[in-house]
Kinemage of the C-alpha trace (Angstrom):
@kinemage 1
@onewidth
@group {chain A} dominant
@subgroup {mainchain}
@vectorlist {calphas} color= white
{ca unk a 1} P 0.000 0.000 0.000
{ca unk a 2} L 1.392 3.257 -1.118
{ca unk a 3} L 1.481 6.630 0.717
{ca unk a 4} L -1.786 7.698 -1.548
{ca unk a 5} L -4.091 4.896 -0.117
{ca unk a 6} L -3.287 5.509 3.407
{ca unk a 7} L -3.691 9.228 2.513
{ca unk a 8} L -7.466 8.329 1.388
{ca unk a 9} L -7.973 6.978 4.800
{ca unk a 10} L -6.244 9.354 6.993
{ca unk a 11} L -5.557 12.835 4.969
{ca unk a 12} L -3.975 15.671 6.895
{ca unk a 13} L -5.927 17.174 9.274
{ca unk a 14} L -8.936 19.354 8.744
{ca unk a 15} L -9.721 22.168 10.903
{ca unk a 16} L -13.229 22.274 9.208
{ca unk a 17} L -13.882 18.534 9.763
{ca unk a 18} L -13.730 19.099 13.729
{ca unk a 19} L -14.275 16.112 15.482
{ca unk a 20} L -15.849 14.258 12.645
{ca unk a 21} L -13.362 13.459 10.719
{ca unk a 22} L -13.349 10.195 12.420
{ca unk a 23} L -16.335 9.445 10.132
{ca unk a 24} L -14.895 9.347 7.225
{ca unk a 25} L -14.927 5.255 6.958
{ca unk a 26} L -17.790 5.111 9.843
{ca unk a 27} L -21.039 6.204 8.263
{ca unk a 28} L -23.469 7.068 10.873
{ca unk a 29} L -25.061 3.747 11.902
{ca unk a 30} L -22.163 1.642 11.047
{ca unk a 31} L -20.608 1.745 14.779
{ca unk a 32} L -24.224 0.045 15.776
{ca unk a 33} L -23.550 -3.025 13.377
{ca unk a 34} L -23.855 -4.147 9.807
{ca unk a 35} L -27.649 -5.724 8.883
{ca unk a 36} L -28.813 -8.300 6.838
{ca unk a 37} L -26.400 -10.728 7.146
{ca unk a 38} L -26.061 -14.248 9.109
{ca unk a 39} L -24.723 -14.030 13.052
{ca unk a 40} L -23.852 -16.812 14.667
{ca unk a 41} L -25.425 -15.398 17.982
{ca unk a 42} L -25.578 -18.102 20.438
{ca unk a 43} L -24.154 -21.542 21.228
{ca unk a 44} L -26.340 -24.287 20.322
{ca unk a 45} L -25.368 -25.654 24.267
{ca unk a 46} L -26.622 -22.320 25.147
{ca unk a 47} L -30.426 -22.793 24.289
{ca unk a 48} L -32.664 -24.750 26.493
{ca unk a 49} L -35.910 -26.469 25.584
{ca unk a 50} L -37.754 -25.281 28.337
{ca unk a 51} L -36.658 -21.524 28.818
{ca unk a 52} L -35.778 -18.776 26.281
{ca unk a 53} L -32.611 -17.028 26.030
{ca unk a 54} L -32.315 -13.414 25.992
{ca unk a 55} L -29.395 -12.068 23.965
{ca unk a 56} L -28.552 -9.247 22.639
{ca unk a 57} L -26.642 -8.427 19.061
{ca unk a 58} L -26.734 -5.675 16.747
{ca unk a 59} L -27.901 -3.420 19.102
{ca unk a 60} L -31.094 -5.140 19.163
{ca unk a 61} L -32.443 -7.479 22.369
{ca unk a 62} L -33.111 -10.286 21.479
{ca unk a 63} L -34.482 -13.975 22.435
{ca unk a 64} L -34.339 -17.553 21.366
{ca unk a 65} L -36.373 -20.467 22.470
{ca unk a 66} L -36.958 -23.984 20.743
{ca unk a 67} L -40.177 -25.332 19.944
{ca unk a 68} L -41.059 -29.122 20.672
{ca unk a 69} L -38.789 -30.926 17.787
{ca unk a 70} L -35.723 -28.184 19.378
{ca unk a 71} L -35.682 -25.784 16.531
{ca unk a 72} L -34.670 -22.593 17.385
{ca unk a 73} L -36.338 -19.426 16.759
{ca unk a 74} L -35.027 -15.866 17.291
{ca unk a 75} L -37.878 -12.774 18.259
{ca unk a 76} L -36.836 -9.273 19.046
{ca unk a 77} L -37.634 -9.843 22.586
{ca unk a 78} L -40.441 -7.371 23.256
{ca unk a 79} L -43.979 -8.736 23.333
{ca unk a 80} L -46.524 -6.730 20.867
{ca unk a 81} L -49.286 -5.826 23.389
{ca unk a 82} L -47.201 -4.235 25.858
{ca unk a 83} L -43.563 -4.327 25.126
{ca unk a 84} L -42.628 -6.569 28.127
{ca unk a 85} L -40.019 -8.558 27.533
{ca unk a 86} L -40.878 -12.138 25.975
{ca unk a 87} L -37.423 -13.451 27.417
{ca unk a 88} L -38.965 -13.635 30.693
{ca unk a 89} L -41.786 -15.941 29.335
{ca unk a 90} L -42.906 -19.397 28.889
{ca unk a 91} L -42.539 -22.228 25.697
{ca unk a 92} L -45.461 -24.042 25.844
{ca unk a 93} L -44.619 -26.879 23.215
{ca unk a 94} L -44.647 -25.027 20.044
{ca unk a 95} L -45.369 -21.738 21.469
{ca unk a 96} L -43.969 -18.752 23.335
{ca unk a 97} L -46.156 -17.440 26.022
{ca unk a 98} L -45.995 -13.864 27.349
{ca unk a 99} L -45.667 -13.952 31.227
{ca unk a 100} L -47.743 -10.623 31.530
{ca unk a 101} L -50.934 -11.190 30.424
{ca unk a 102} L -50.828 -14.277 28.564
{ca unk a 103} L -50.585 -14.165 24.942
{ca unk a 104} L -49.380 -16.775 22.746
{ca unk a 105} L -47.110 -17.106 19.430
{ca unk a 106} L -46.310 -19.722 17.550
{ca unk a 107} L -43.002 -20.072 15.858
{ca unk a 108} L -43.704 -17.221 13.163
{ca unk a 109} L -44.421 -14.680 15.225
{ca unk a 110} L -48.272 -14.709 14.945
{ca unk a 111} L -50.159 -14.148 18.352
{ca unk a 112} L -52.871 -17.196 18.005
{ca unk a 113} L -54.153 -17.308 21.482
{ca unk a 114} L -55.369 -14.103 23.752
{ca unk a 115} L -57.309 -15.377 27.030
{ca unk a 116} L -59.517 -12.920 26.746
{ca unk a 117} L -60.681 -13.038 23.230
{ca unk a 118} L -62.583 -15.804 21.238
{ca unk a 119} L -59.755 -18.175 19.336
{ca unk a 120} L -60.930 -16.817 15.680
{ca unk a 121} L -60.570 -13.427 16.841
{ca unk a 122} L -59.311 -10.937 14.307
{ca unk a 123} L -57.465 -9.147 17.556
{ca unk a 124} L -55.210 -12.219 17.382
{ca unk a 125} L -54.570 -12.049 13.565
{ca unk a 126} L -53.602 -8.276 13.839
{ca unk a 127} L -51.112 -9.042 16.949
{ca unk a 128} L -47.937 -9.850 15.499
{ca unk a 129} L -44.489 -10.653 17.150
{ca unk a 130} L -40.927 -9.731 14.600
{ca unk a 131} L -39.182 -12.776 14.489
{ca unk a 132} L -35.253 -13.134 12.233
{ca unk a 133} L -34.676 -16.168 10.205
{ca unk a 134} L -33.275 -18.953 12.058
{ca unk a 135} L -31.107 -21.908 11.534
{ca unk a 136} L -28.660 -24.178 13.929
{ca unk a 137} L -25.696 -25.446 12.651
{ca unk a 138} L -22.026 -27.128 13.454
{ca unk a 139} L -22.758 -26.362 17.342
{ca unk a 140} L -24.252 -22.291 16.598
{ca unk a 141} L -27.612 -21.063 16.299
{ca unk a 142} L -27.118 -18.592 13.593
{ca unk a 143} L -29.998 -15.579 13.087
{ca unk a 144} L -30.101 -13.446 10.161
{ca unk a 145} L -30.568 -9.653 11.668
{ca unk a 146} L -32.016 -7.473 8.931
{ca unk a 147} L -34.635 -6.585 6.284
{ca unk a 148} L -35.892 -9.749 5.304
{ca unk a 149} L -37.725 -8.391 2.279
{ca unk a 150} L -35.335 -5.964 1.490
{ca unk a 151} L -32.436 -8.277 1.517
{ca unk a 152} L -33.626 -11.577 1.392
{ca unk a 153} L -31.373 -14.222 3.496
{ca unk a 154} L -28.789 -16.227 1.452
{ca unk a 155} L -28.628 -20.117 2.202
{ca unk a 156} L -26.793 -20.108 5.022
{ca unk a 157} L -24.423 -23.043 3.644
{ca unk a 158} L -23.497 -20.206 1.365
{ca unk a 159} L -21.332 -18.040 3.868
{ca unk a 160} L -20.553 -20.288 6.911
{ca unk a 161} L -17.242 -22.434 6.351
{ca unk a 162} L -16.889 -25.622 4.750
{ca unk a 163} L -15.965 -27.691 7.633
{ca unk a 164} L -19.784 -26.642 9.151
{ca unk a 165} L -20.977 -29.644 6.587
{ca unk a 166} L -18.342 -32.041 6.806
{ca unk a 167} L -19.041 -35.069 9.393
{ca unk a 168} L -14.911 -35.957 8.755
{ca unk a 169} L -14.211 -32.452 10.258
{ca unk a 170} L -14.283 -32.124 14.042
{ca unk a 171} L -15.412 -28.875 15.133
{ca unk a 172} L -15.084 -27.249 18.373
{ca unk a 173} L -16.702 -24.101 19.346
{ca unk a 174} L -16.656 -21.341 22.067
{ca unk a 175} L -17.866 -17.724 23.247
{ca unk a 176} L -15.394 -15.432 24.044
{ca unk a 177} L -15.051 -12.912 26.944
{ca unk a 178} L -17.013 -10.033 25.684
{ca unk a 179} L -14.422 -6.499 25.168
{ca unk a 180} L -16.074 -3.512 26.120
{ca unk a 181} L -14.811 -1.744 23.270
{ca unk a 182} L -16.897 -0.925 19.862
{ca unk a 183} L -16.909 -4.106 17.558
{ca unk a 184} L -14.777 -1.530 14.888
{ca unk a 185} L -12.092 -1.067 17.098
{ca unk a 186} L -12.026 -4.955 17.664
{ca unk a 187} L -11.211 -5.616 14.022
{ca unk a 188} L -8.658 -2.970 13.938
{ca unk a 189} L -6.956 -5.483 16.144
{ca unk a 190} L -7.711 -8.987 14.878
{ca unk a 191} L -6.390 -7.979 11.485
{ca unk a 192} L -3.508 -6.434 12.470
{ca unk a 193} L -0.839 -9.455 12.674
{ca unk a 194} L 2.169 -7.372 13.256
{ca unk a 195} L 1.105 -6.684 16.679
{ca unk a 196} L 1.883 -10.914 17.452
{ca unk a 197} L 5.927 -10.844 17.997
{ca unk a 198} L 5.212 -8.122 20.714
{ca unk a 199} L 1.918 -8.909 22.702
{ca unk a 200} L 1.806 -12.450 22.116
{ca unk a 201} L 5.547 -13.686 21.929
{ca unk a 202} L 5.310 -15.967 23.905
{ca unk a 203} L 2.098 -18.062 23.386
{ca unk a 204} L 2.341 -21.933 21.214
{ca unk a 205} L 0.158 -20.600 19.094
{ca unk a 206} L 1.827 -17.252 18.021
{ca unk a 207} L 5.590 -19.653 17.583
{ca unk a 208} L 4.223 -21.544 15.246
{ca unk a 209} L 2.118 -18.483 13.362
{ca unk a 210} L 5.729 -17.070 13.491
{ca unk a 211} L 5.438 -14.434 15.507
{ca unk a 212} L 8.806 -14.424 16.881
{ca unk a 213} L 10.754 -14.604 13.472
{ca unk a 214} L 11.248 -10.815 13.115
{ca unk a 215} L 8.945 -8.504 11.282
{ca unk a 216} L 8.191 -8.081 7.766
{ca unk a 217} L 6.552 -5.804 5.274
{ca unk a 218} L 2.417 -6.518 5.189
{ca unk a 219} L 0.539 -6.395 1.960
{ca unk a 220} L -3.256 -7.545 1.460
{ca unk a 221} L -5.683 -8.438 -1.420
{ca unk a 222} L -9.481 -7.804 -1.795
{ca unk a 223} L -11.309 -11.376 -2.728
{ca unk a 224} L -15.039 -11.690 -2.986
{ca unk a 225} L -16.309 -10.275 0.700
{ca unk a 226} L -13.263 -10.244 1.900
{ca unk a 227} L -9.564 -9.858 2.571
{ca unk a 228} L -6.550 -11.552 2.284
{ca unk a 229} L -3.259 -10.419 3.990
{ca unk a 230} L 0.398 -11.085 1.937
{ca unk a 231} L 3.975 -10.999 3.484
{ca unk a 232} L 5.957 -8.607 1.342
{ca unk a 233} L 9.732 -8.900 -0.046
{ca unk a 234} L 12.150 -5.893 0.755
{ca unk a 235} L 11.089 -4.207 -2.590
{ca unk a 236} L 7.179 -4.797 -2.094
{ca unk a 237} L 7.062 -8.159 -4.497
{ca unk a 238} L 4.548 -10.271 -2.656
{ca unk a 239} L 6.382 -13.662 -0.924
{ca unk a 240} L 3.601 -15.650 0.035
{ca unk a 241} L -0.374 -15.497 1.036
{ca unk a 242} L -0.441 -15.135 5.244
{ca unk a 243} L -2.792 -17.798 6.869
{ca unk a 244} L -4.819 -14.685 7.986
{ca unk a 245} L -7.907 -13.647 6.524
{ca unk a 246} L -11.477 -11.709 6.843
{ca unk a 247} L -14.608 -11.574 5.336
{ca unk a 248} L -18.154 -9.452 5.941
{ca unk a 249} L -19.683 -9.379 7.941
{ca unk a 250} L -17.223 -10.070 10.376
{ca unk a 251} L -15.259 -13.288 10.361
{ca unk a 252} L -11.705 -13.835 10.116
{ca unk a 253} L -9.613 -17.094 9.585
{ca unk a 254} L -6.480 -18.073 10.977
{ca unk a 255} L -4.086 -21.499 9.882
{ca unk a 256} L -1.860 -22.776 11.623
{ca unk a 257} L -0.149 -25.683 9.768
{ca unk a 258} L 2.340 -28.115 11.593
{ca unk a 259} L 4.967 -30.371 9.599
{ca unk a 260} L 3.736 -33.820 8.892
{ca unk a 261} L -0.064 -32.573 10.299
{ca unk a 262} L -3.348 -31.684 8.704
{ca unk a 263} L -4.188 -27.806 9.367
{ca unk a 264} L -6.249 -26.321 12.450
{ca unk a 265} L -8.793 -23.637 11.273
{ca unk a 266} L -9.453 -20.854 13.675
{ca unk a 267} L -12.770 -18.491 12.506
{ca unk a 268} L -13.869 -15.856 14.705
{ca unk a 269} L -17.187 -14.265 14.481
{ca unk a 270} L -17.042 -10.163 15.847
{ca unk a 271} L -20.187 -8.418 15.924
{ca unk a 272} L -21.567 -5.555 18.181
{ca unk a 273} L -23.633 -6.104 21.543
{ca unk a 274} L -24.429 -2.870 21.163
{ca unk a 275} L -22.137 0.550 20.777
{ca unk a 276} L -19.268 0.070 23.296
{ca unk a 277} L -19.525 -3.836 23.473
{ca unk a 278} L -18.256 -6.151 21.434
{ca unk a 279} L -19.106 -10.665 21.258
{ca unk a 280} L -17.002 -13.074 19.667
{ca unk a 281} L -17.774 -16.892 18.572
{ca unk a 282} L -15.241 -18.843 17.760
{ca unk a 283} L -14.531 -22.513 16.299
{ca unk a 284} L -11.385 -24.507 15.693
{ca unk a 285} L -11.461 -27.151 13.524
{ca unk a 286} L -9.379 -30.140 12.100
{ca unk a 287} L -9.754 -32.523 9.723
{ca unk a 288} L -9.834 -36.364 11.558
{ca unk a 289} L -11.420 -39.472 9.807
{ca unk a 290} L -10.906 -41.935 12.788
{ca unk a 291} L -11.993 -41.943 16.123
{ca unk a 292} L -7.777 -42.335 17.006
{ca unk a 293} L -7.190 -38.995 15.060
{ca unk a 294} L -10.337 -37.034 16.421
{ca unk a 295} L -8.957 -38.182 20.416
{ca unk a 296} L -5.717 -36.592 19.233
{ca unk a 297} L -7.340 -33.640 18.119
{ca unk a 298} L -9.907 -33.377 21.173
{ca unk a 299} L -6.240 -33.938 23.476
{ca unk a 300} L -4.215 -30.724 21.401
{ca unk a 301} L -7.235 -28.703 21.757
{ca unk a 302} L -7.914 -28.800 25.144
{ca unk a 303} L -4.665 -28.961 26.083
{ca unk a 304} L -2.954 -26.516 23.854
{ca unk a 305} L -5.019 -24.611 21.597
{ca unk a 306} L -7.751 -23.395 23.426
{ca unk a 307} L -5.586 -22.121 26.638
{ca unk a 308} L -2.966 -20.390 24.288
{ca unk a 309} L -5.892 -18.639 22.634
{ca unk a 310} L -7.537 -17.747 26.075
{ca unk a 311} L -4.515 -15.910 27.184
{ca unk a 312} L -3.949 -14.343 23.439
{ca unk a 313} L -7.443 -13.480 23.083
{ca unk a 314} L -6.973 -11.615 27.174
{ca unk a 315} L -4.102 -10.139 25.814
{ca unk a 316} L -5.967 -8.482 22.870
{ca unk a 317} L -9.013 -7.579 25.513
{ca unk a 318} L -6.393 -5.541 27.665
{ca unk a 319} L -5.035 -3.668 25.029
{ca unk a 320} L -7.826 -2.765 22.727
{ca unk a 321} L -9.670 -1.350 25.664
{ca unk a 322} L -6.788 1.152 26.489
{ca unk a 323} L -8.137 3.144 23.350
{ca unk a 324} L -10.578 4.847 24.945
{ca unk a 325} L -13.311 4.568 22.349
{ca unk a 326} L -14.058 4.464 18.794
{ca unk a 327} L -13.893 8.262 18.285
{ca unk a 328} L -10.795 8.565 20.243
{ca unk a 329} L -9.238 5.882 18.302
{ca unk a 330} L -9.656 6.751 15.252
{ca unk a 331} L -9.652 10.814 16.121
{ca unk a 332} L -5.920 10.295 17.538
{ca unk a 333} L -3.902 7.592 15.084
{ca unk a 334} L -1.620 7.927 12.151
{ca unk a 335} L -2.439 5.030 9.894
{ca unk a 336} L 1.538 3.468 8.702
{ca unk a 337} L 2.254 1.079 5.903
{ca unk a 338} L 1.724 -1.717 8.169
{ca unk a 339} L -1.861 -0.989 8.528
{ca unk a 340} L -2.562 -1.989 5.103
{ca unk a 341} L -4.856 -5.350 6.471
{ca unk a 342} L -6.753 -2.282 8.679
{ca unk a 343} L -7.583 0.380 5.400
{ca unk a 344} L -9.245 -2.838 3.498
{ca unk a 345} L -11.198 -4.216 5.655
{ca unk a 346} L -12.417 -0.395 7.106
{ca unk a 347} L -12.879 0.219 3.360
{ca unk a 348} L -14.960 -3.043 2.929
{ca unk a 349} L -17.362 -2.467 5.830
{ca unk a 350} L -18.071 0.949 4.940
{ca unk a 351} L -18.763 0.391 1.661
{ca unk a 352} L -21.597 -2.533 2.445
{ca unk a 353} L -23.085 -0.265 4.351
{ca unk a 354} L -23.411 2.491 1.797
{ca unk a 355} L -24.473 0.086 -0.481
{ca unk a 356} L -27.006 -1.174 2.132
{ca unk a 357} L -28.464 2.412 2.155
{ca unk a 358} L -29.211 2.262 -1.831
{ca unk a 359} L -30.771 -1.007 -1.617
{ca unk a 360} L -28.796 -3.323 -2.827
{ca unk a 361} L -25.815 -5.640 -1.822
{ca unk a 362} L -21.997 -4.756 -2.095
{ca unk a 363} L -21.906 -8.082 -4.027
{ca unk a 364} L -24.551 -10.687 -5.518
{ca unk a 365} L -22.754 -13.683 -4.879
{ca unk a 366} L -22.209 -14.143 -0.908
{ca unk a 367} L -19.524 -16.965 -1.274
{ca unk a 368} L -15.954 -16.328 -1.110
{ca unk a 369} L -12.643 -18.040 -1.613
{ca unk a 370} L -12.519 -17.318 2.630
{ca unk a 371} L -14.709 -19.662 3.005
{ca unk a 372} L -12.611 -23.215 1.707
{ca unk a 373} L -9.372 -22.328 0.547
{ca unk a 374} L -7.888 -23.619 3.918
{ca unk a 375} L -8.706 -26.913 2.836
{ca unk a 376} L -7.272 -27.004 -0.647
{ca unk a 377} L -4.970 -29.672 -0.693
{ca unk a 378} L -6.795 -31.501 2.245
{ca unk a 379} L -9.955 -32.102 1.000
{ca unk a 380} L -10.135 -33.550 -2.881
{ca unk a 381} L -12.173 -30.590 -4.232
{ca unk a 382} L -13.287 -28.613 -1.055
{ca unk a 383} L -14.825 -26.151 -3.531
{ca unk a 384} L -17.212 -28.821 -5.085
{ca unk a 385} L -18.369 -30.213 -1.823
């Protein structure tokens, strides 16, 4: 990246601009979330059969609850006669009772039963709870937030990894601690690889990203939804692809290969709680095809992996929340060459947002490259499967 695309980013200061001039890759809204796209917002061990869940993403409060076969359903958790909260309700088999006065929804939303009205009445047909798309998959429940008829929902095998349909692929999953910093400022960090040899030098996982090997010049790609960081030569020739990588809404990849092993795919999902909080899901996964390679697996994981990237993802926590904020952040930095990962993907948000705001998508096609390359060379044809 040359001096003239950081410039775009962060020009020179001006006085007319005032405080705003943070905004220049935050449209108003976007610090509140990006809509109409798939969120893995819950753990599938997270969701009970007899009680809904209250959670809240996007900025908007929501709950999940599971009818009588344990599909799950996600409401905006505010009940349409009086704006109590449905969270604190009932599931009655295939329904979700209100626990102020008694009303009852079935999975769509619809009110069909109010105790005080005849069952045909048309007060129950006008009585209508908003409910998200819903699906559970590969140990999430994932909800689409947004304008459903605006932007209708993709498939949702179309933009969750390729491992999430593979039964040969062993899958574990988490919730991280929750940062109480704006979900912008947490993908400033979580692209920003540069930062490893220094925070993190002394975590497995880091070694073996190579971390401690001295740092290098940082280059990245656009691919469809997403980005792809390089490692540059001394004269800015790219020397090889980085096992790093994002995509929208908000999901980035990390590889670590071993000699002699098959790789260990990190994703981790970012998304706002609401303005100054920020949730992560995560999933590691490897590829095992025996019940001897998947107890290998399960051992490295809980053993290694997942401590190493408890204390790397505490290390991040600490040091992202020294920034004081969103405006602060980005009112008081000087964007460097290194920060090249940082310009795309602030680029790339911004503009599906805009694009949001004229109706329409940033791209047709929600797939990308993100999504299976880690497995080319495992798999026969991960991109066929």
């Amino acid at each position: 990246m040359g001096a003239a695309e950081i410039s775009l980013v962060n020009p020179k200061h001006d006085p007319s601009l005032g405080d705003e001039k943070w905004r220049r890759d935050v449209p108003v809204g976007l610090e509140f979330g990006l809509r109409n796209y798939w969120y893995p917002i819950a753990l599938s061990t997270e969701v009970f059969a007899d009680k809904p869940r209250a959670v809240t993403a996007l900025c908007e409060e929501l709950l999940i609850w599971r009818d009588s076969s344990g599909t799950p359903h996600t409401f905006i958790d505010s009940c349409p006669h009086r704006a109590v909260r449905l969270s604190i309700g009932h599931v009655l088999k295939d329904r979700l009772q209100c626990a102020y006065h008694g009303l009852q929804f079935d999975a769509s939303g619809q009110c069909i039963f109010i105790p005080w009205e005849n069952g045909d009445s048309e007060k129950c047909k006008a009585v209508h709870a908003k409910v998200y798309p819903t699906r559970e998959l590969a140990g999430f429940i994932w909800s689409y937030i947004g304008e459903v008829e605006s932007f209708p929902p993709p498939p949702l095998e179309d933009v969750v990894p390729l491992e999430m349909s593979r039964d040969d692929i062993v899958t574990f999953v988490r919730r991280e601690p929750d940062w109480d910093v704006n979900w912008l400022l947490a993908w400033d960090g979580s692209i920003d690889p540069l930062h490893h040899a220094f925070i993190h030098g002394d975590g497995v996982t880091v070694k073996e990203l190579g971390g401690q090997e001295g740092i290098y010049k940082l280059g990245a790609r656009d691919v469809p939804n997403g980005v792809r960081l390089q490692r540059l030569g001394a004269g800015g020739e790219v020397e090889s692809e980085l096992s790093l990588a994002w995509m929208l809404p908000g999901m980035n990849t990390q590889v670590v290969v071993r000699p002699g092993s098959t790789p260990i795919v990190k994703r981790v999902w970012r998304f706002p709680i609401d303005g100054s909080r920020t949730q992560a899901l995560a999933c590691w996964s490897r590829l095992a095809r025996n019940s001897e390679e998947r107890q290998t697996w399960e051992h490295a994981y809980s053993t290694r992996i997942l401590p190493d990237s408890q204390r790397v993802n505490l290390q991040d926590k600490f040091v992202v929340e020294t920034q004081k904020g969103l405006q602060h952040a980005r009112s008081n930095e000087q964007l460097l060459n290194c920060d090249v990962g940082i310009v795309r993907v602030r680029r790339m948000l911004r503009d599906a947002f805009l694009a949001q705001r004229e109706g329409r998508r940033l791209s047709k096609n929600p797939n990308s490259p993100i999504l299976f390359e880690p497995w080319i060379g495992v798999l026969e044809d991960p991109r066929m499967t």
